[in-house]
N, C-alpha and C positions, 0 to 999 in steps of 0.2 A: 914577712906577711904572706899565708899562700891564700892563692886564688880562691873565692866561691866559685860557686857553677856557671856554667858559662850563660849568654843572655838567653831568653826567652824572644821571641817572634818580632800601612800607616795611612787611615783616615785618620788628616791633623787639619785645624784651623791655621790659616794665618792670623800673625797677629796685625791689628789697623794700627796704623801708622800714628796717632792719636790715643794708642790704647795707654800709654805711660810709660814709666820706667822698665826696664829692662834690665835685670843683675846677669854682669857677664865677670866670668874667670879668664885667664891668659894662661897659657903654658905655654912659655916660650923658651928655649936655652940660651939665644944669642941676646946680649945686653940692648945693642943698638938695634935690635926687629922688636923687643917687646918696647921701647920706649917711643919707635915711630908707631907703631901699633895703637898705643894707649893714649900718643898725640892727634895720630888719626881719627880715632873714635870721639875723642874731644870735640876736635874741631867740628868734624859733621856727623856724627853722632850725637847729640847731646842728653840723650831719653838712655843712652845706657851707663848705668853704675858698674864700673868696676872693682868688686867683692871680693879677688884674693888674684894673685899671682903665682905662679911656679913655676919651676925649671927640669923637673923631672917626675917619673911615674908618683915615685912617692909622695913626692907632693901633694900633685893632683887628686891621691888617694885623699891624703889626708882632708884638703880643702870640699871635694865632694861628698866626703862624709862626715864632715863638721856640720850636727844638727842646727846651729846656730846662723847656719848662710844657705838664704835658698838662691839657686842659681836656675834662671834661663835661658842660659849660654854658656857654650863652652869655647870658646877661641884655639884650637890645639893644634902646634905647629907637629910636622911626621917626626921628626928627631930629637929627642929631650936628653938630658947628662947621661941617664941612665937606661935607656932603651928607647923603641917606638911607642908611641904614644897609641898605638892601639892598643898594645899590653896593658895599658890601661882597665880597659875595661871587663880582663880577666878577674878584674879586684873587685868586680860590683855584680850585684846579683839584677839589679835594673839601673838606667839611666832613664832617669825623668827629666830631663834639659836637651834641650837641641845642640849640638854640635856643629861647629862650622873646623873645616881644615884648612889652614894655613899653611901652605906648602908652594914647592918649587917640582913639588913630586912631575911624574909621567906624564904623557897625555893618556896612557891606559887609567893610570888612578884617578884623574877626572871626570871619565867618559864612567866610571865605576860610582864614582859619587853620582853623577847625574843620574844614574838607573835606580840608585838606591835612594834619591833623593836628602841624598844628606849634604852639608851645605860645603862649599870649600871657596877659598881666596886665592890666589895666583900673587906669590911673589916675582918682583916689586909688587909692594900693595900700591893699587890706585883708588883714589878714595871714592871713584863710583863704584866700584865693586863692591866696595866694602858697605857704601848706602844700601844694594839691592841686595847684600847677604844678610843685613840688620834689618831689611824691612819685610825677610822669607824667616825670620825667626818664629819658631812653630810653639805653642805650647799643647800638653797632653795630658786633657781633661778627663779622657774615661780611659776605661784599661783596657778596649781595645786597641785606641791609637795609641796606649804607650805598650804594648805587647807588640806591635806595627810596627812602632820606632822602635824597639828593640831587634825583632827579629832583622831591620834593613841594618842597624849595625854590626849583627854578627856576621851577616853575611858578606856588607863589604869587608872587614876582620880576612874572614876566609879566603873570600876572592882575592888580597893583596899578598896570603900566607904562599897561596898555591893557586895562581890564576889559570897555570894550565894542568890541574887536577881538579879544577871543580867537579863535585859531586853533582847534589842537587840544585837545580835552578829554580829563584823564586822567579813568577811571572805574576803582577797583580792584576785583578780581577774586581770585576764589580763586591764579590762578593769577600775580598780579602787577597789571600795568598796563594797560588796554587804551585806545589814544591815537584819541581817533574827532572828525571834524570835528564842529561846534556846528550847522550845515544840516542833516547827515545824521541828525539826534537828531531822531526826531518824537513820541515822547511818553515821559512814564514812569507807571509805575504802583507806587504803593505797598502795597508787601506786608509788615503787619508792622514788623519790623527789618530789612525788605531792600526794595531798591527793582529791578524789572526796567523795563528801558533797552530803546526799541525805534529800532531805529536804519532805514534804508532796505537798509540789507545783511547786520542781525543784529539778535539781540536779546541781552540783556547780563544776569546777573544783580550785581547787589552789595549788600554786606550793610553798606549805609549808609540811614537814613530819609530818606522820598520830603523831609521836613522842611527836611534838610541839605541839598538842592538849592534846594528853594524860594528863599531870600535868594539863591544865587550866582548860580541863573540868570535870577535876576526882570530883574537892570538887561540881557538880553542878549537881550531878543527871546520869553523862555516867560512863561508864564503860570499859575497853580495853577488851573486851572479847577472843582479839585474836592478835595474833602478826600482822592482817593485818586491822582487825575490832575495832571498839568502836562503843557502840551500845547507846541511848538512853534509859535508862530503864524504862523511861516514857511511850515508844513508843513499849514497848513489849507486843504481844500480847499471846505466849505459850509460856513455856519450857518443853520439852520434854525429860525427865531423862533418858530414853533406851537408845536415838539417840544422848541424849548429844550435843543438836544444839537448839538456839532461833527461834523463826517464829516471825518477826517482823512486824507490822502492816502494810507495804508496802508488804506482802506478800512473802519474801525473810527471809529464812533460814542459819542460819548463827550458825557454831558449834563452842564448848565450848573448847578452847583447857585446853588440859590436865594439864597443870601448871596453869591455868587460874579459875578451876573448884572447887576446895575448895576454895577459893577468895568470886568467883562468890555466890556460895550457902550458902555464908555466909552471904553476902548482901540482897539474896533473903531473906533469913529470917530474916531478920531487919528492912524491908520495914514498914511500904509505903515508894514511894518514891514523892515528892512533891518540 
């Protein structure tokens, strides 16, 4: 089977808790994880239908493009018979079902799901996790949120292919998406529940915590330099040991907090950074 073209580009509803039924698929490889899995869901799920099973890409292909089964979930553990189950989605030209991951994976592949808002479980499953991952099940009624939800699946895809070659970075925006190279990004500042993005050709607002950056962008070259700042260390133009503050090439001054500072000067001395 080869691939279509790879995804397309998420304002999504939740669904209420009271909305009904819910058709969910499992790809699992290990015998005893899909049958606690499908007992799990039983017991405290009981609004989700489970509409097909499988153990590997092919499978899945075949189950998600059976016109005969609509699915509103997908359950997909990281390792199937026959590869990762992101290669999955080299097979489809859109995914109109929400996705939850069932893994043991990283805490980098966690901290990835959260920014991209897609859903995942932590093995051992515990079965409140598994209520608030069934009760964040998204459906995608117009084609912008499902071009949203696609675009946040290719991109987590990418960021787990090559976390530290990312390209472009999505950052979302009131108005959608805005796609800015990881160079051009020289600091952010946390405001609150919103984080503002200061780019070399703009500044960004979005209404994710400076937190949710911290883990994605730590393995890529930034730095949390401060409980309000992450700074580029690409984008550094001095440090200043007296004063204990960065001057970063934007011309903005930004100091070293104290619990922050042996971290920092440790990294300074490890450099380059590339």
């Amino acid at each position: 089977m080869e691939p279509t073209n790879t995804l397309q580009a998420v304002p999504v509803r939740t669904l209420a808790k009271n909305q009904g039924p819910i058709n969910a698929i499992i790809l699992e490889d290990e015998e005893d994880s899909m049958e606690l899995l499908v007992n799990l869901l039983g017991q405290h799920c009981p609004n989700v239908n489970i509409v097909g099973t499988g153990v590997s890409i092919a499978e899945a292909v075949k189950l998600i493009t059976d016109p005969s089964i609509h699915i509103d979930v997908a359950f997909l553990d990281i390792r199937l018979d026959d590869g990762l189950a992101f290669d999955i989605f080299n097979f489809l030209n859109k995914v109109s079902f929400d996705v939850i991951f069932v893994t043991a994976y990283d805490e980098y592949f966690q901290q990835a799901c959260g920014y991209y808002s897609i859903g995942y479980i932590l093995k051992p499953i515990a079965p409140q996790d598994l209520v608030k991952a069934v009760a964040k099940v998204r459906t995608y009624s117009d084609s912008v949120s499902l071009d949203n939800h696609n675009t946040s699946i290719t991109e987590l895809v990418n960021q787990m292919k090559s976390p530290h070659l990312a390209g472009k970075f999505p950052i979302p925006t009131s108005k959608g998406y805005s796609f800015i190279e990881l160079d051009d990004i020289i600091r952010l500042e946390g405001l609150d529940n919103y984080t503002k993005i200061y780019t070399k050709n703009e500044t960004l607002m979005t209404a994710r915590t400076i937190k949710v950056f911290d883990k994605i962008l730590e393995p890529l070259n930034f730095f949390r330099i401060h409980k309000q700042h992450i700074i580029n260390l690409r984008n550094m133009k001095q440090y200043l040991r007296t004063e204990s503050y960065v001057k970063m090439i934007d011309g903005m001054n930004i100091q070293v907090a104290k619990r922050r500072k042996t971290a920092f000067l440790k990294i300074l001395k490890s450099g380059p950074f590339i």
